[in-house]
N, C-alpha and C positions, 0 to 999 in steps of 0.2 A: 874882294875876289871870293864865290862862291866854296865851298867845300867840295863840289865836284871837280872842280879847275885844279883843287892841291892834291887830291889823293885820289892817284887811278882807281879804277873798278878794282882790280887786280890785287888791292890791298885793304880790303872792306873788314877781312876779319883780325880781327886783334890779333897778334904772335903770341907766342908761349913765355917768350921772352917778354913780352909787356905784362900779360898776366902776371906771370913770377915777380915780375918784380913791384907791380902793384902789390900781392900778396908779401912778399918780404918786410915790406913797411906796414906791414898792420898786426899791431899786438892786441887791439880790443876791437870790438865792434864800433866805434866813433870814428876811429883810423880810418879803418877796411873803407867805410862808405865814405870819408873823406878824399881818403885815394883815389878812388872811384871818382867822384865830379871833378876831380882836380886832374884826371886823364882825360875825362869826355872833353873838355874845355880847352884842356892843350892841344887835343886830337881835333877837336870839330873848329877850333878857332873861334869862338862866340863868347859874349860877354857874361852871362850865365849860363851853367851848370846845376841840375838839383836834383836831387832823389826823394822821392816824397814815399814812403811804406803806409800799406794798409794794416788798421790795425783790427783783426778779427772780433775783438766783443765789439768794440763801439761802432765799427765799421766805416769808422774814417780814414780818410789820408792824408798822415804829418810829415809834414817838413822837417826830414832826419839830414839832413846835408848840402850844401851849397859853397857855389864860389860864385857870386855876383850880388846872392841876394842879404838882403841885412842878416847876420850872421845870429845876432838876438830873435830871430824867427823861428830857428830850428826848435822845433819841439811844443812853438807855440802857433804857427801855422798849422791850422786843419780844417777839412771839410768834407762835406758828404759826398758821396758819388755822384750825386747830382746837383754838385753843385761846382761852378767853375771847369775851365777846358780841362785841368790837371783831372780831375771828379771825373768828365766824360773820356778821356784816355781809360781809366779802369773800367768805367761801364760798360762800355764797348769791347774792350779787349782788343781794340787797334789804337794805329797812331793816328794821331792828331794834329793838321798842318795848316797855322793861321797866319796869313802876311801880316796883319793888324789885328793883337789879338783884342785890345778892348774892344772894339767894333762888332765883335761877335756875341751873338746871342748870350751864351754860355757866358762869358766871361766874368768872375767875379774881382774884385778888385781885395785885398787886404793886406791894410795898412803896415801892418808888421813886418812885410816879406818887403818893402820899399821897392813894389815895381814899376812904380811912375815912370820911368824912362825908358825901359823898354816894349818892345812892339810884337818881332815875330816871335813865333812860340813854335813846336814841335817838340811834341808829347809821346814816346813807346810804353807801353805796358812791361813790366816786368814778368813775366811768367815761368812760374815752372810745376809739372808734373798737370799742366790746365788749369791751376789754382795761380792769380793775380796775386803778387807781391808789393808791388807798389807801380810807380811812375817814373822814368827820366826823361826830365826835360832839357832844352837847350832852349835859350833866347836872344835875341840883338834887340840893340838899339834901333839899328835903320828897320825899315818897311819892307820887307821882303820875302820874297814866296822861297821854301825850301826845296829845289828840284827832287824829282824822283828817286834818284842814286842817292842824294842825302837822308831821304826818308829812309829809304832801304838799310844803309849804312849805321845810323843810329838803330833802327829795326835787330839789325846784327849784332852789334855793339852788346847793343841789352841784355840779347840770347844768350853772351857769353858770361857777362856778367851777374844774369840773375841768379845761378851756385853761390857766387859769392854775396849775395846780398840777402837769401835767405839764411847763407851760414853764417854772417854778422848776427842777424835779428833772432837765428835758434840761440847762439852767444852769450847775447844781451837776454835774454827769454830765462833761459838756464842760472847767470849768475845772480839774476833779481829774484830766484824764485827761492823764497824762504822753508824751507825744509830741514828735518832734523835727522827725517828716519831714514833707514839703509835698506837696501832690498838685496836678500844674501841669493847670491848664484845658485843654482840647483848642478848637481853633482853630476862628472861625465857618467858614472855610472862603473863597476869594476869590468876590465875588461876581462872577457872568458877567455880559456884555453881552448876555441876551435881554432883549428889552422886555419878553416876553408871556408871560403861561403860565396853562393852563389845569388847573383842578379840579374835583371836583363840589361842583354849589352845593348848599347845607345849609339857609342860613336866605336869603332875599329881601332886596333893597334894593341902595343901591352905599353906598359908604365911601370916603373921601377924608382918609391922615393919615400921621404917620409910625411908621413898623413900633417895635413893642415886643417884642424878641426875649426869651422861653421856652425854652430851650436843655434839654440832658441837665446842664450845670454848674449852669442857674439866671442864669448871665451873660448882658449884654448885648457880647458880642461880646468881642473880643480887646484886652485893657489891657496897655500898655507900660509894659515897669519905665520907670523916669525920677526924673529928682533935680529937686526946688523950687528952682526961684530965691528964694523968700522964702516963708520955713518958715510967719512969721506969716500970709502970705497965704491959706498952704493950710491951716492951723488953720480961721480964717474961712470959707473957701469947706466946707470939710467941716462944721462948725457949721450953717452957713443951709442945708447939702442933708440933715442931719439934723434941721435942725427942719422944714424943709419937706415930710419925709418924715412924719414925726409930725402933723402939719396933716392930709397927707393920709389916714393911714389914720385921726384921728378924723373927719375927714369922711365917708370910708367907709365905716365901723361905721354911721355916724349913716342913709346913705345905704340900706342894708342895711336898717336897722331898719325903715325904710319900705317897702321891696321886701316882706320876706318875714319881718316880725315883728321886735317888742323885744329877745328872747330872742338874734336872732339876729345884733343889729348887737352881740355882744360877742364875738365869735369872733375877729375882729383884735386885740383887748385883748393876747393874750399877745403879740405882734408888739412892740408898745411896751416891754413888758417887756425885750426885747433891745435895743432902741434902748436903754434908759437902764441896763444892764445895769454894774456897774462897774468887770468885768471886759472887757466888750467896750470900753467906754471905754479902759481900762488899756492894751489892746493895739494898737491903734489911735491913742492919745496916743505909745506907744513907737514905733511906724512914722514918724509924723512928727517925732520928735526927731531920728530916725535921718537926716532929710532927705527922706524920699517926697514925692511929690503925695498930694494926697487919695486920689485915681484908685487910685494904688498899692499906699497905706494900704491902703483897701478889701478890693483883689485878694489881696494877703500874709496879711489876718487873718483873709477867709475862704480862702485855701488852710490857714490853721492850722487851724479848727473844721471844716474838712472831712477833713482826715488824722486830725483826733480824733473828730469821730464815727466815721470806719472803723473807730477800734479797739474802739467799742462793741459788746459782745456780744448787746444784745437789742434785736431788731429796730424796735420801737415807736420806742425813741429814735435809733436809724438813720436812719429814717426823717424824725425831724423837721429835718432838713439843711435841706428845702423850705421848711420858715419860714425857718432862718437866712438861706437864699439871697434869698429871697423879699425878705428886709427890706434887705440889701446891696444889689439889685438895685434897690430904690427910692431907695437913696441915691444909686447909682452915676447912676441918672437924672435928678434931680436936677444933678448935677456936670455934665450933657452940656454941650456947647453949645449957647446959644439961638439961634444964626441960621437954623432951620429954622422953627421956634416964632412967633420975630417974623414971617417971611412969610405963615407962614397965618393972620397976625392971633388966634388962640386954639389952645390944643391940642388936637390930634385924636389919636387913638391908635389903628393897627389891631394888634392882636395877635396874634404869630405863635409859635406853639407844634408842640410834636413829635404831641402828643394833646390829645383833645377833654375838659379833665379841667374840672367846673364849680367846684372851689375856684380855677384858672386866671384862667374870668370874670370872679372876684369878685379875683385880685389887680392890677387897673387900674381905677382912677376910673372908674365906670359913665358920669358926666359929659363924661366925653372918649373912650369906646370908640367910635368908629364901624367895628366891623370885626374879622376874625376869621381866619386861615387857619391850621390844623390838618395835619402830615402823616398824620396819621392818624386815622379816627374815621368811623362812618356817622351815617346819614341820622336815625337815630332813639336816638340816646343822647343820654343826660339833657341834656348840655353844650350841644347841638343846641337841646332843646326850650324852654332857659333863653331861648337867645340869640335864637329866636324869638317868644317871649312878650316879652320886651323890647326888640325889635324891631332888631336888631344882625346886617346882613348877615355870610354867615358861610359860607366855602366850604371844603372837607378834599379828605383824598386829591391831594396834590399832592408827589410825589415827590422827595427830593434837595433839600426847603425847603430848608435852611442854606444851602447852597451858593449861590442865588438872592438872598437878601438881607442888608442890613447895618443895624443897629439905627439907629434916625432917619434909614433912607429913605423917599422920598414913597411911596407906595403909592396906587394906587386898585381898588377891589377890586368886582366885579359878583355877589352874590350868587345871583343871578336867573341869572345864565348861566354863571356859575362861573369867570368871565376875571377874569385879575389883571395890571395895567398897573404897574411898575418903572420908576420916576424922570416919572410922567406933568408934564403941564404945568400946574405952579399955577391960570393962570385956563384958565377956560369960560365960553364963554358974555362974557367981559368979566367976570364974577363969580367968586368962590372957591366952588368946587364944597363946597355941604354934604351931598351926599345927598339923593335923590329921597324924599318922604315914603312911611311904609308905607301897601298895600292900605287896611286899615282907614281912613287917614285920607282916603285918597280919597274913596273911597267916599262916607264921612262930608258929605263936600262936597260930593256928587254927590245924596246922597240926602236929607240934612240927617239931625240927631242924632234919625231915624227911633226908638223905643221899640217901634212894631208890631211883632208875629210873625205867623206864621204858624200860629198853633195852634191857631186858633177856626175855620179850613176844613175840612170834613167830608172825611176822605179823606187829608189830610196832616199831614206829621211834624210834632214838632214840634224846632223846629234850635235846640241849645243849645251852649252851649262849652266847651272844656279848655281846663283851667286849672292853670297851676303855680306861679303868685308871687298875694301880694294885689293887686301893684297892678294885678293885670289884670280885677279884679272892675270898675272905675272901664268898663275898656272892654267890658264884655262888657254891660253896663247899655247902653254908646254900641250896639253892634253891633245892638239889636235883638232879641239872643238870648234864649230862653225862662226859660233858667237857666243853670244849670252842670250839663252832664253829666257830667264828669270832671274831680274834683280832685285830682289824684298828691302825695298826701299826703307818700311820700319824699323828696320834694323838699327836707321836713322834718331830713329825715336827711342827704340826701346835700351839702346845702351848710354842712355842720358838722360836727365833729370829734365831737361830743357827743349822746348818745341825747335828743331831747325829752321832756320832763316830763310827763305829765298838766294841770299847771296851763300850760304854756305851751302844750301843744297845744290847752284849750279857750281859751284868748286867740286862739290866731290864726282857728280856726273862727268864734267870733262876729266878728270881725272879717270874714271874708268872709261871713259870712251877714248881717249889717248892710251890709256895701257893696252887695248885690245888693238891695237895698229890695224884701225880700217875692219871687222868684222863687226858684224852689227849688237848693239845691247839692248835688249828688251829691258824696259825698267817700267816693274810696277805700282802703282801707289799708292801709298800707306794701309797697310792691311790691318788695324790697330782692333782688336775683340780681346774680352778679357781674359778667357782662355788663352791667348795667348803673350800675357804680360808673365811679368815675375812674382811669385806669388808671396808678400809679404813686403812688396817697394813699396816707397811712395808710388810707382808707375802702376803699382797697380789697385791699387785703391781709390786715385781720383783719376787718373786716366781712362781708367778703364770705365768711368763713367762720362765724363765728359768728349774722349775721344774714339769713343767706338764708330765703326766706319761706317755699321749700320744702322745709325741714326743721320747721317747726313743731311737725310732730305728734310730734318726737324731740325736741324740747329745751325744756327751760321757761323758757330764757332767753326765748326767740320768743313763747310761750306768755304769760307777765307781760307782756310787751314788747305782747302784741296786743290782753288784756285792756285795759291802761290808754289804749291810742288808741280801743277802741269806747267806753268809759266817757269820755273826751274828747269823742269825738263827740256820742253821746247827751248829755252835760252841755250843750254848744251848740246842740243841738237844741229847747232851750228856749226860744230866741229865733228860731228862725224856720225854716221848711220845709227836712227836709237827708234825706236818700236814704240807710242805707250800704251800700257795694258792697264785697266782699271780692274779688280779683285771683287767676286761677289758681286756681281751685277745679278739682281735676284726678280727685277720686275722692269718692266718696261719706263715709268715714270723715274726708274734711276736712271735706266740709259739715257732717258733724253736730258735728266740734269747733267750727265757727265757732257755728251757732246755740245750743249749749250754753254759750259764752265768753260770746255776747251776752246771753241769762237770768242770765247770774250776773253781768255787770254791772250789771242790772236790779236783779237783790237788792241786791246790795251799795249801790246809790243812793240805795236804797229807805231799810236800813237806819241809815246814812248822813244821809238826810234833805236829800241834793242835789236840789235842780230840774234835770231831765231830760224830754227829750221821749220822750212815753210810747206814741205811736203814730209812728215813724220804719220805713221802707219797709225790706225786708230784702233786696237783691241780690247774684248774684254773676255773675261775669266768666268768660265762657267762652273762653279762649284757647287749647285743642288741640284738633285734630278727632275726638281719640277719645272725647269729651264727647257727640259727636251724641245716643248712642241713649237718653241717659239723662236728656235734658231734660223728657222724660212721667214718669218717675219720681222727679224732685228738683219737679216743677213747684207739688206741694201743701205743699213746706218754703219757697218762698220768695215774694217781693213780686213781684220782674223779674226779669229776665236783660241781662245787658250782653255784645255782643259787639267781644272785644278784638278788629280784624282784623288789627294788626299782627302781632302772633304765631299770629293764626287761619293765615293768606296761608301764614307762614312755616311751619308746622307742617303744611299741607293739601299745601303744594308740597314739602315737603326740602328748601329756602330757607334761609341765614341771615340775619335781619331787617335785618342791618347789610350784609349781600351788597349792593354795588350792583343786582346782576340782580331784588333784593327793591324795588325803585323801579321798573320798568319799569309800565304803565300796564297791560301785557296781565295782569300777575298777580291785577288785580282782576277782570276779565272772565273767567276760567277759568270752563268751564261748567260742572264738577265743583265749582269752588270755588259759584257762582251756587247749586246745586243741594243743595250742602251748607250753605249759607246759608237756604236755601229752608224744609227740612226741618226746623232749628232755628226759625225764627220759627211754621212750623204746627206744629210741637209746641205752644213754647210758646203759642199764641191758645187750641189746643185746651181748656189745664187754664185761659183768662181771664187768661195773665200777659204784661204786657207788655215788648216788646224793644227797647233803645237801642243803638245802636253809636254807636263812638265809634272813630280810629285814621284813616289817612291816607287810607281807599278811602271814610268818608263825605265825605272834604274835597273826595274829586275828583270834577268833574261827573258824568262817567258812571258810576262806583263809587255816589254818591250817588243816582242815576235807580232803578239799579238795584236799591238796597237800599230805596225807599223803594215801587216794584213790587213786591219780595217782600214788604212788609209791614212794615218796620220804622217803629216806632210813634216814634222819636224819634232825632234825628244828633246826634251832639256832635265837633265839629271844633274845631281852630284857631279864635281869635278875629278872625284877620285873613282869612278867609274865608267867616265867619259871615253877612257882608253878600250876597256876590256867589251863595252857595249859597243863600241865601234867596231872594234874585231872583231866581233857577232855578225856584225852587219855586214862587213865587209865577204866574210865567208857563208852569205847566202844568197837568192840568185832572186828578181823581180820576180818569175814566170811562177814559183813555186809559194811564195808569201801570194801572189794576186790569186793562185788557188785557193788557200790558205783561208782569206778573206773571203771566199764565197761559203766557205762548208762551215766556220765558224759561227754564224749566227743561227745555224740548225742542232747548234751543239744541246743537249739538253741536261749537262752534270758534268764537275769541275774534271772528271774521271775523262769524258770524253773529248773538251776544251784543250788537257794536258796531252793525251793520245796524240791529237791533229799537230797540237805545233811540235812535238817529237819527232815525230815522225819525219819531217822538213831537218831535222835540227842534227840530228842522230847521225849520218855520215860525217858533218861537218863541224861538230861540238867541239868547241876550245878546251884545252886543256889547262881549264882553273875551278876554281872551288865552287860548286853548286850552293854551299853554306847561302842559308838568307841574311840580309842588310837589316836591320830594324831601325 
């Protein structure tokens, strides 16, 4: 019986629960990838199982794991990339599906792995960060073709698995690597006596907690060598801040899963893999024989894995330093002292970091962040948009951080106006300060859990919302809003180490198309530029070369990689109304490879025999100005048009989008900008297609007034301002916006732009905060 016949579609990605408990049986790097074939095997039902790693200098791939094949292989099986099917799995970077594999070209035979007996073969690449890790195979004795859902399924399998099989091989990397010297921490720096200081605010709210220091080491400030008084003591106290550490991050996979998919509360997994690691134990046991504090222990074993990965030659595994720190850094928290903790009655945590990186986000209990301060980072990078959708005040740009604060200081942080208060005073008010609720929920309470929109008025928009996690689907239902106009489907990417699957990307699609009960979701896809990675991941050092979006039309990594998200799409477009939008369409020769991508997805569904929505809307995203003249001539290849304005603004003006000067409010008033805004929406009505924007100038009143004067047929903003721009709209009248729209593009100076939509606005002006959004 097939693989497809035993496990429904419905159960493609591995549970948290098999994860874990894969990762609980593995103390070394030989377990972890033993675990591994010894799941694939039991899961896929087949008589081998195997893991073969590439090994970066020699550029081969060995036979590190199996259950079928002669077990004396491991380590002595290898070959080049182009050599044998296992070889053409990496070189390609797809899978590879042979009913008889000697029969095939490729095939090489050796002796050592004892594969005489078996025949089919199916090969996934391991991948993570666009960088090949190795190969899982699966093989039978009988003759037979692996169906589609099987390929797919192992395809997923992999995805989830490759965290854990790069954190075996960093492991093994790390404890082989002969090193003596130490590389000592550099100092948080003393902290000054200003109370005050100021930043630009990012994301809205206040925060109230103590700072959780993000360093260039990865440390929480400066740890003092020191000797135990009672060895057994610090035994113990390192024990209970390593289980407590282990608590925490399965709470936070779990936490995750919720956020932003199943697939994706397993990306902490390899993190535990180092906790119970038993080598890192080993070292760490000899620190404290030696007499350390826990404290010490700590600091001594990651200065050793830190002089050892220096001496790694390939960058990938350099790089993964940030995990080992990352999970040090949770125990060393752990060990603090709780006389801060007991005062605030619960933990608060504001998080203080050098950059705006969103794997950062995700390493602090989402349950305890209230808060955020970045030295570096704008207005509109992913980290930004995360921390706004979840609603986590959040201010950057604030110079000479270290030097200001010390790990488990109070902090209270004002999103909203960008002021940060050092050592403020526990009560307010007589009350322990939680944070003022967000916009949205005002609102909420102001207007009640309102559902109306605004879309059945003749003459107006209709106001829907961006969206970057699922769980913002829950509010975008509360706000009111029409739909979703923008779903940043990278979001996919960029909060994980590992490329998403076909099967996990249509699970989280129907997932947001179920939560929005029946209103429609635009999902866009993959907007991946290095600008907009984390600046110091591995995501963004090889991603950002390999999967930038505008190389596409050169690489067929990009190319596969964009196929399998529209065919995602489309798959979940069977369950309920969804828009797709392609990002950056900058030349004509892109448009036609996108709508050509999307017809061969069609086929392929077709032939396949998947359910797929078969009438889905075709858009794409106009974000440079040098797109204007060519909206009359793409008008009859597509559905809509979306305009980005964030990179519109920035592209129109010589601006960098992250430029503070790109937040100023005059840049959406530019009459040039108005006029070239103008000219794209009467294009497109001309050929009957309609135009949505979406980007910070529909969020802002008068940005908003005015786009909805030139004609734009629907806004998608922020979900915590969906409320208060809708009662904008609400209290203003078609006859007066359609005037509005003719004298606008004669404006000649942001003076006169401002005048016109006042003027409309001024008897009927809500009564909230004019303050700008950044």
């Amino acid at each position: 019986m097939s693989v497809a016949a035993i496990i429904h579609e419905s159960s493609l990605l591995l549970t948290l629960e098999e994860i874990s408990q894969l990762v609980s049986h593995s103390h070394n790097p030989h377990e972890t990838l033993g675990n591994i074939v010894r799941l694939i095997q039991g899961r896929f039902r087949t008589d081998v199982s195997s893991v073969y790693l590439l090994e970066p200098e020699s550029g081969e791939l060995v036979l590190a794991a199996t259950v079928g094949l002669d077990q004396s292989g491991v380590g002595r099986v290898r070959m080049r990339l182009d050599e044998g099917l296992t070889g053409l799995v990496a070189e390609r970077m797809s899978p590879i599906m042979e009913p008889d594999a000697p029969i095939h070209p490729r095939f090489k035979y050796f002796p050592e792995a004892g594969e005489d007996t078996y025949h089919s073969f199916l090969g996934v690449p391991l991948i993570e960060s666009g960088i090949v890790q190795g190969v899982l195979v699966v093989q039978t004795m009988e003759r037979r073709p692996f169906s589609p859902n099987e390929i797919r399924m192992l395809v997923t399998v992999g995805s989830q698995l490759a965290p854990l099989v790069s954190g075996a091989r960093m492991l093994e990397r790390v404890a082989s690597a002969d090193v003596d010297t130490r590389e000592a921490f550099a100092a948080a720096g003393e902290a000054r006596t200003q109370r005050w200081l100021k930043g630009c605010p990012l994301s809205p709210g206040t925060g109230f907690g103590q700072t959780y220091l993000i360093g260039q080491n990865g440390m929480l400030g400066e740890i003092a060598d020191s000797v135990a008084t009672d060895p057994a003591v610090e035994h113990r106290r390192l024990n209970c801040a390593i289980e407590a550490a282990r608590k925490e991050i399965t709470r936070l996979s779990r936490r995750i899963s919720h956020l932003v998919g199943e697939d994706h509360g397993a990306i902490l997994q390899a993190q535990l893999m180092i906790l119970q690691d038993s080598t890192v134990e080993r070292d760490l046991a000899g620190c404290l024989a030696a007499g350390s504090t826990a404290e010490w222990a700590l600091t001594r074993t990651l200065d050793k894995y830190v002089a050892r990965f220096q001496k790694l030659t390939n960058p990938f595994f350099k790089e993964r330093i940030f995990d080992v720190k990352d999970v040090f850094r949770r125990i060393l928290w752990h060990l603090r002292p709780q006389a801060a903790a007991a005062t605030l009655g619960k933990e608060r945590l504001v998080l203080v970091a050098q950059e705006a990186s969103v794997l950062d986000l995700f390493s602090v209990d989402l349950d305890h962040l209230v808060g955020v301060v970045v030295e570096h980072g704008g207005p509109h990078s992913h980290a930004v948009i995360i921390a706004r959708s979840l609603g986590i005040p959040m201010i950057g740009q604030v110079p000479g951080l270290f030097h200001h604060f010390k790990a488990g200081q109070l902090l209270r942080i004002n999103g909203t106006t960008g002021q940060i208060e050092l050592d403020p005073s526990v009560e307010v008010n007589g009350e322990v300060d939680g944070g003022e609720p967000s916009p949205l929920v005002v609102e909420a309470h102001r207007n009640g859990q309102c559902s109306a929109t605004v879309a059945d008025r003749p003459g107006m928009p209709r106001i829907e919302a961006n969206v970057n996690l699922l769980s913002e689907a829950a509010q975008v239902v509360a706000s009111g809003a029409s739909g979703v106009g923008l779903y940043r489907s990278e979001m996919l990417f960029l909060a994980r180490r590992t490329l998403p699957t076909e099967e996990e990307q249509v699970e989280i699609y129907r997932k947001l198309i179920d939560a929005l009960k029946g209103r429609s979701a635009t999902i866009r896809t993959f907007d991946l530029r290095p600008d907009k990675l984390a600046h110091g991941s591995t995501a963004a050092s090889s991603m950002a070369q390999t999967l930038d979006w505008r190389l596409v039309l050169e690489s067929p990594i990009l190319q596969r990689l964009f196929k399998e998200q529209v065919r995602a799409i489309l798959r979940a477009a069977a369950t309920g109304p969804v828009r797709l939008l392609i990002p950056l369409v900058t030349r004509s020769r892109l448009l036609e490879f996108a709508i050509a991508t999307v017809e061969q997805a069609r086929q392929e569904l077709l032939r396949e025999d998947l359910k797929f929505g078969r009438d889905v809307p075709f858009g794409v995203m106009i974000e440079v100005a040098a797109v204007t003249p060519l909206i009359d001539a793409w008008s009859d290849r597509v559905d809509f048009f979306s305009l980005g304005t964030n990179d519109l603004i920035a592209s129109a003006l010589g601006i960098n989008r992250d430029d503070p000067v790109g937040t100023l409010g005059d840049d959406n008033l530019h009459p040039g900008l108005i006029r070239m805004i103008g000219d794209m929406i009467a294009s497109a009505h001309r050929a009957g297609r309609p135009v949505s924007v979406c980007g910070e100038m529909a969020a802002d009143p008068d940005g908003a007034i005015a786009l909805v004067a030139l004609g734009a047929d629907s806004l998608s903003l922020a979900v915590d301002r969906v409320a208060s721009i809708r009662q904008l709209m609400n209290r203003l009248d078609a006859e007066s916006l359609a005037a509005l729209g003719t004298k606008l593009p004669a404006a000649r100076t942001v003076d006169e732009v401002r005048a016109l939509i006042t003027a409309i606005i001024r008897p009927a002006r809500p009564e909230w905060s004019r303050e700008r959004r950044v």
